[in-house]
C-alpha positions as CSV (number, residue, x, y, z in Angstrom):
1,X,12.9,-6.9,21.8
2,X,11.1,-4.0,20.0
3,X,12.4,-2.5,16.6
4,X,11.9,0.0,14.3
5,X,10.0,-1.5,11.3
6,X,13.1,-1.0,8.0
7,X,10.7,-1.4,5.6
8,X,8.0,1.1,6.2
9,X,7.3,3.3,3.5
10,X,4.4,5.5,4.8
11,X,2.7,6.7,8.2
12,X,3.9,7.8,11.0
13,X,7.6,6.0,11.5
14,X,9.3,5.5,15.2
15,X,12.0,7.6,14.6
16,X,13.5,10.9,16.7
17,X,11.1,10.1,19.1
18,X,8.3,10.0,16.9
19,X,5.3,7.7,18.2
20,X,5.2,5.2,15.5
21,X,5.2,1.2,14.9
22,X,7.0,-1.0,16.0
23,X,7.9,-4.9,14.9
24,X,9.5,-7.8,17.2
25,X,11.3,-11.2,15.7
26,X,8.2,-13.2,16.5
27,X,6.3,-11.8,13.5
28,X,3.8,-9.1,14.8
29,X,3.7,-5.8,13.9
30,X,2.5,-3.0,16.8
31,X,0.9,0.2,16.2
32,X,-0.1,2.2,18.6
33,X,-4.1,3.3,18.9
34,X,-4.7,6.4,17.8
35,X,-6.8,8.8,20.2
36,X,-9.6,10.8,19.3
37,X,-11.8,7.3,18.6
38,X,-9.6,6.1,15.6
39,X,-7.9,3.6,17.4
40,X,-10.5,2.1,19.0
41,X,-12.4,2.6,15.8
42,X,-9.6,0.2,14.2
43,X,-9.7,-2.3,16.8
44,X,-13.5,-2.8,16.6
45,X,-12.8,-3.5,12.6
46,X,-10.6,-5.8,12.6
47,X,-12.7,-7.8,15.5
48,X,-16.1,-6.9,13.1
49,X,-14.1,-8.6,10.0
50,X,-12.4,-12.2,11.8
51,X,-15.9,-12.6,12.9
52,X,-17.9,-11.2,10.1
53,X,-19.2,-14.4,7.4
54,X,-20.0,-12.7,4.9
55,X,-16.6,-11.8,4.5
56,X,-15.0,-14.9,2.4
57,X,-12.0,-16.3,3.6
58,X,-10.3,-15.8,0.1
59,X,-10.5,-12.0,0.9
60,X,-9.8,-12.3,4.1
61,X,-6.9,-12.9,3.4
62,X,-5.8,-9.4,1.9
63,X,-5.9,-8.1,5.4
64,X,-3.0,-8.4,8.4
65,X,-4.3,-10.8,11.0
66,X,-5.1,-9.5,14.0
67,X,-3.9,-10.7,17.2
68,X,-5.6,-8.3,19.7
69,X,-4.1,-5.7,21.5
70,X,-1.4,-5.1,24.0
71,X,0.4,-2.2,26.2
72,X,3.9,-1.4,25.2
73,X,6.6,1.3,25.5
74,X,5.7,3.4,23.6
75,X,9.0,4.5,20.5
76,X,8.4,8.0,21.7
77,X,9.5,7.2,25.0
78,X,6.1,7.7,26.7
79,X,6.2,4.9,28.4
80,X,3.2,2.1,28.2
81,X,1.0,2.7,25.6
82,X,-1.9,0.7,23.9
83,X,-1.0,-1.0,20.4
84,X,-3.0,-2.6,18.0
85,X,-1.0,-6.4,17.3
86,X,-1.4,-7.3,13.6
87,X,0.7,-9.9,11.3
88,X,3.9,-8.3,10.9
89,X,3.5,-9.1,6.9
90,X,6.9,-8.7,5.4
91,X,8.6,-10.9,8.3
92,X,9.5,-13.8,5.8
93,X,10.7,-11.8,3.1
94,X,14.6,-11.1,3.1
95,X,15.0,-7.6,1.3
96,X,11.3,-6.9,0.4
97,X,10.0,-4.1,-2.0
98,X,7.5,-2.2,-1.1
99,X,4.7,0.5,-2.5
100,X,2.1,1.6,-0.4
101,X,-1.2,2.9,-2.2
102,X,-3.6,5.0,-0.6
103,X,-7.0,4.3,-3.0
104,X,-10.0,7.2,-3.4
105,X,-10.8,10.3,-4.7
106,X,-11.8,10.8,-0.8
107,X,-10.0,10.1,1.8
108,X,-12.9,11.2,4.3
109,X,-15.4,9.5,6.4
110,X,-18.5,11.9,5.3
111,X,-19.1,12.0,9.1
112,X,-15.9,13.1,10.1
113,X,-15.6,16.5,11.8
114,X,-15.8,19.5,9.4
115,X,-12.0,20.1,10.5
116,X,-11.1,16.9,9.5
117,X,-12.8,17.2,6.0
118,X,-11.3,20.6,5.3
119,X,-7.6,18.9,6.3
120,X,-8.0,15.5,3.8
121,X,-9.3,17.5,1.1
122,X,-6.7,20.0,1.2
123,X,-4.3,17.2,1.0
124,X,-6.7,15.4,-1.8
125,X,-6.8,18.5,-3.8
126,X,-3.0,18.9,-3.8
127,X,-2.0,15.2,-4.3
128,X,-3.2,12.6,-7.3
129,X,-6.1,11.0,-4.9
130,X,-8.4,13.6,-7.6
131,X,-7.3,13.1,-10.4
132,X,-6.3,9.7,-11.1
133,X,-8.5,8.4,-7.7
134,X,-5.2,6.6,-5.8
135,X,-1.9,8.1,-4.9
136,X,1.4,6.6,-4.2
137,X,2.1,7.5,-0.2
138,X,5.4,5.6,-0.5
139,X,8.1,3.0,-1.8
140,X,11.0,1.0,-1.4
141,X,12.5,-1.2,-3.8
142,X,15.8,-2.4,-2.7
143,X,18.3,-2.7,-5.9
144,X,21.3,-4.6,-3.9
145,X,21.0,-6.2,-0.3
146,X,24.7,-6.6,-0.1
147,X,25.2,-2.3,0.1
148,X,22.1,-1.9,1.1
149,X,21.4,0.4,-1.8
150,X,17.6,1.2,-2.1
151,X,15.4,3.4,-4.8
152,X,13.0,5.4,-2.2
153,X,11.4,8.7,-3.5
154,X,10.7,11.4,-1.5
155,X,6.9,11.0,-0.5
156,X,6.1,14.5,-1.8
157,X,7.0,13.7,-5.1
158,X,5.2,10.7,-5.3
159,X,2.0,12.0,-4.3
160,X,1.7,14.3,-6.5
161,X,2.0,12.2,-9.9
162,X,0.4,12.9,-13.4
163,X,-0.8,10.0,-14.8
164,X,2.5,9.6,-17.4
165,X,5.0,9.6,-14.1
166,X,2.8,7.3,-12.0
167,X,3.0,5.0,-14.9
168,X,6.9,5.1,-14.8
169,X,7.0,4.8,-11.4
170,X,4.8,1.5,-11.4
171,X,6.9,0.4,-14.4
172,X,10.6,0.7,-12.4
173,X,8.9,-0.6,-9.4
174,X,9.3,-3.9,-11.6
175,X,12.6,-2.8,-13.7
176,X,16.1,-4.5,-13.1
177,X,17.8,-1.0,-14.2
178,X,16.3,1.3,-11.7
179,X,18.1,4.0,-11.2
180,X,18.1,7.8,-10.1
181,X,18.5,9.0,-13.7
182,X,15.6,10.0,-15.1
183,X,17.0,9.9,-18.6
184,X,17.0,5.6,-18.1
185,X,14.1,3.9,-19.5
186,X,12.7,1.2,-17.3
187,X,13.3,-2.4,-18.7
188,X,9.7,-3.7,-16.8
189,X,11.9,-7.2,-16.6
190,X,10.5,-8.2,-13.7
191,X,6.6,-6.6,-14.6
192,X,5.0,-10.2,-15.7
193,X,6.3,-12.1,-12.6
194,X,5.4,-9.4,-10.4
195,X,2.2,-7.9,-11.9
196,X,1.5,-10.8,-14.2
197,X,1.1,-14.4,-13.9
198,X,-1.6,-16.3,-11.5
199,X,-0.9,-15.4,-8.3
200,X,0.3,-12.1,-9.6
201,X,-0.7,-8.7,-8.0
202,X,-3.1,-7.8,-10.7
203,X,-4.8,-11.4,-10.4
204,X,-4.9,-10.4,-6.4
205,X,-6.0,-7.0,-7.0
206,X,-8.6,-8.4,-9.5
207,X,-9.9,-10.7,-7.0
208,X,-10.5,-7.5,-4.3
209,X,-12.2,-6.3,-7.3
210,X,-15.0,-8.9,-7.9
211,X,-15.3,-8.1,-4.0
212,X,-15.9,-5.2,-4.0
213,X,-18.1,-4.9,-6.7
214,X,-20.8,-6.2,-4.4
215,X,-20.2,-6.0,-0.9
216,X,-22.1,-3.6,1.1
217,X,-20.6,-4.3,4.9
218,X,-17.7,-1.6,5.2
219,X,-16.4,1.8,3.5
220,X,-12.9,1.9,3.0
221,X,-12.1,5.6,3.9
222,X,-8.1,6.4,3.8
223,X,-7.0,2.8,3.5
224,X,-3.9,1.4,1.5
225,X,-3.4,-1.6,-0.7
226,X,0.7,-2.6,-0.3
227,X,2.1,-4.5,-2.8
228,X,5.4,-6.0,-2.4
229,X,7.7,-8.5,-3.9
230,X,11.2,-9.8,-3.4
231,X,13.0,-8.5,-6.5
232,X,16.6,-9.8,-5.2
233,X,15.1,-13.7,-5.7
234,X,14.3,-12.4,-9.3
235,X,17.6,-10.8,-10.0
236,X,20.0,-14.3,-9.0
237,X,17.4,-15.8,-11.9
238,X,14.1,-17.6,-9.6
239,X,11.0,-17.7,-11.3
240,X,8.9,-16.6,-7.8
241,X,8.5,-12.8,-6.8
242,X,6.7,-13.6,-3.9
243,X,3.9,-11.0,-4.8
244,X,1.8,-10.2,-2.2
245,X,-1.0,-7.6,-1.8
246,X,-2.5,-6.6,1.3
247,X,-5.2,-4.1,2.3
248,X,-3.9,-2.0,5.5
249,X,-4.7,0.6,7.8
250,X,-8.7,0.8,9.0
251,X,-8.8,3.9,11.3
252,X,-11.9,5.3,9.0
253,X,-13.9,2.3,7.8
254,X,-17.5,3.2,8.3
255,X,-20.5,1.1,8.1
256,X,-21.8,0.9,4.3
257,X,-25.5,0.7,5.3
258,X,-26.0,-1.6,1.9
259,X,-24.1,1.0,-0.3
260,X,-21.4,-0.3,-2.9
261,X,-18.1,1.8,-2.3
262,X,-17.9,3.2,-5.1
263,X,-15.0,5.6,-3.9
264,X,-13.1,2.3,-3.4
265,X,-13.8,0.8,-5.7
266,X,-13.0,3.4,-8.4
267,X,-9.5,4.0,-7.1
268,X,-9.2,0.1,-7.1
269,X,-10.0,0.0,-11.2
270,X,-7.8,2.9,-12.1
271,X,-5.0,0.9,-9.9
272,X,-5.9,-2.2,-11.6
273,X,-5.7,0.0,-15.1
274,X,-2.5,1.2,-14.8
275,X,-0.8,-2.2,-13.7
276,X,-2.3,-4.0,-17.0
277,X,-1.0,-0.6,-18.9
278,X,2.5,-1.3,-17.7
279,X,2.1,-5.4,-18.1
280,X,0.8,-4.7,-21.7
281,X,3.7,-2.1,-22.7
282,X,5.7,-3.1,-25.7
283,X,9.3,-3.3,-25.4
284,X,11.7,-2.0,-27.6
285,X,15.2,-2.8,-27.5
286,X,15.1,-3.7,-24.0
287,X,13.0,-0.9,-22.6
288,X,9.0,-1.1,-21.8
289,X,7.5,1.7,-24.5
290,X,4.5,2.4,-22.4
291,X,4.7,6.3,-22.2
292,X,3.3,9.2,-23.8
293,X,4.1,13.1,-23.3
294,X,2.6,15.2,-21.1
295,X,0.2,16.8,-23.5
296,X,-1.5,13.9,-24.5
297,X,-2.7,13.8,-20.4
């Protein structure tokens, strides 16, 4: 039996007959091929990187496995459609949070249509992608399973940060006391077994890093890292978050002919700055001090 994926936090979602992903109890996650060459352009991808060796298997591992393809119905109610089968990657977490990071200044494949290019540059213009060379295209962090309460920002706000509120919302991505108040400092309780730590997300993150800093197979155009943890385990008291990182959607990898990608790659560092920023924040009577105003950005 299909269902609509809960945990989501960016793309297209199956909802109100929407074409979107969909997720069975088996552990895969299906989402449908876009047209226009994008999903085909996916599928041949993920097929390029399970066979690909110079791809090591410790970064292989920051990408969904891919179990082929298969023709579904369709959430829209279109009937059969073709869908890409991936590793549904939050299936063995109970009440996971998640933040999806779209990384790059550019979001655009150089040889995309002019259309296209106009369209993402628009939206990188208007959004953080510029300035700070990631944005946030969504979140969840679930702050009680039993009422199902959840902290999820509107995805307009969030992709559209300064650098001072994409700190704070990386820092109560990781805080016990989140709340809708903006007045409430975040406590960053949870920040050194989430971020920290080594199998942390910043050791992971670091890892894609030293990666990227040398391959020259693929350029990551419009691609996501998620990072999510299980921040109810970490409020009854366990010492394991469970942080993960993965790398996700691939509809605009194009061939690096030999070039570092440097678009990547910067968006990666100023991710990988932040997180040590809110890691290395002082706190002060229970609250991570890690801020400054607005003019000092």
């Amino acid at each position: 039996m299909f269902k609509i994926p809960e945990h989501q936090v960016a793309g297209h979602q199956a909802k109100d007959g929407v074409l979107g992903p969909l997720i069975d109890d088996s552990g895969n996650f299906y989402k449908p091929l876009q047209n226009d060459g994008r999903g085909s352009k996916e599928i041949a991808f993920y097929t390029s990187l399970s066979s690909d060796p110079r791809v090591p298997d410790n970064i292989r591992r920051y990408f969904p496995i891919f179990r082929g393809s298969k023709a579904i119905n369709a959430s829209d109610g279109s009937g059969l459609q073709p869908h890409l089968v991936l590793e549904d990657v939050v299936s063995s977490y109970q009440s996971p949070s998640v933040m999806d990071i779209k990384i790059g200044s550019r979001t655009w494949d150089p040889q995309a249509s002019e259309s296209y290019i106009e369209k993402c540059l628009k939206k990188d213009r208007e959004s953080s992608s510029l300035t700070l060379g990631f944005r946030i295209s969504g979140l969840k962090l679930v702050t009680s399973s039993k009422d199902a309460s959840v902290w999820q920002p509107g995805r307009k706000f969030l992709q559209n940060l300064a650098a001072n509120d994409a700190k704070l919302v990386l820092s109560r991505f990781v805080s016990s006391n989140v709340s809708s108040n903006d007045n409430i400092h975040p406590d960053c309780s949870f920040a050194s077994k989430v971020f920290g730590g080594p199998s942390g997300i910043l050791e992971q993150l670091l890892e894609l890093k030293k990666w990227f800093e040398v391959q020259t197979i693929f350029h990551f155009y419009s691609c996501s890292v998620l990072m999510v943890y299980e921040r109810e385990s970490l409020m009854k008291g366990s010492s394991s978050s469970g942080a993960l990182v993965k790398l996700v959607d691939f509809a605009h990898v194009a061939d690096a002919k030999g070039a570092i990608d440097h678009n990547f790659l910067g968006g990666l560092c100023s991710l990988i700055k932040f997180i040590s920023d809110v890691l290395e924040a002082p706190v002060e009577n229970g609250f991570c001090n890690n801020y400054c105003s607005k003019d000092e950005h």
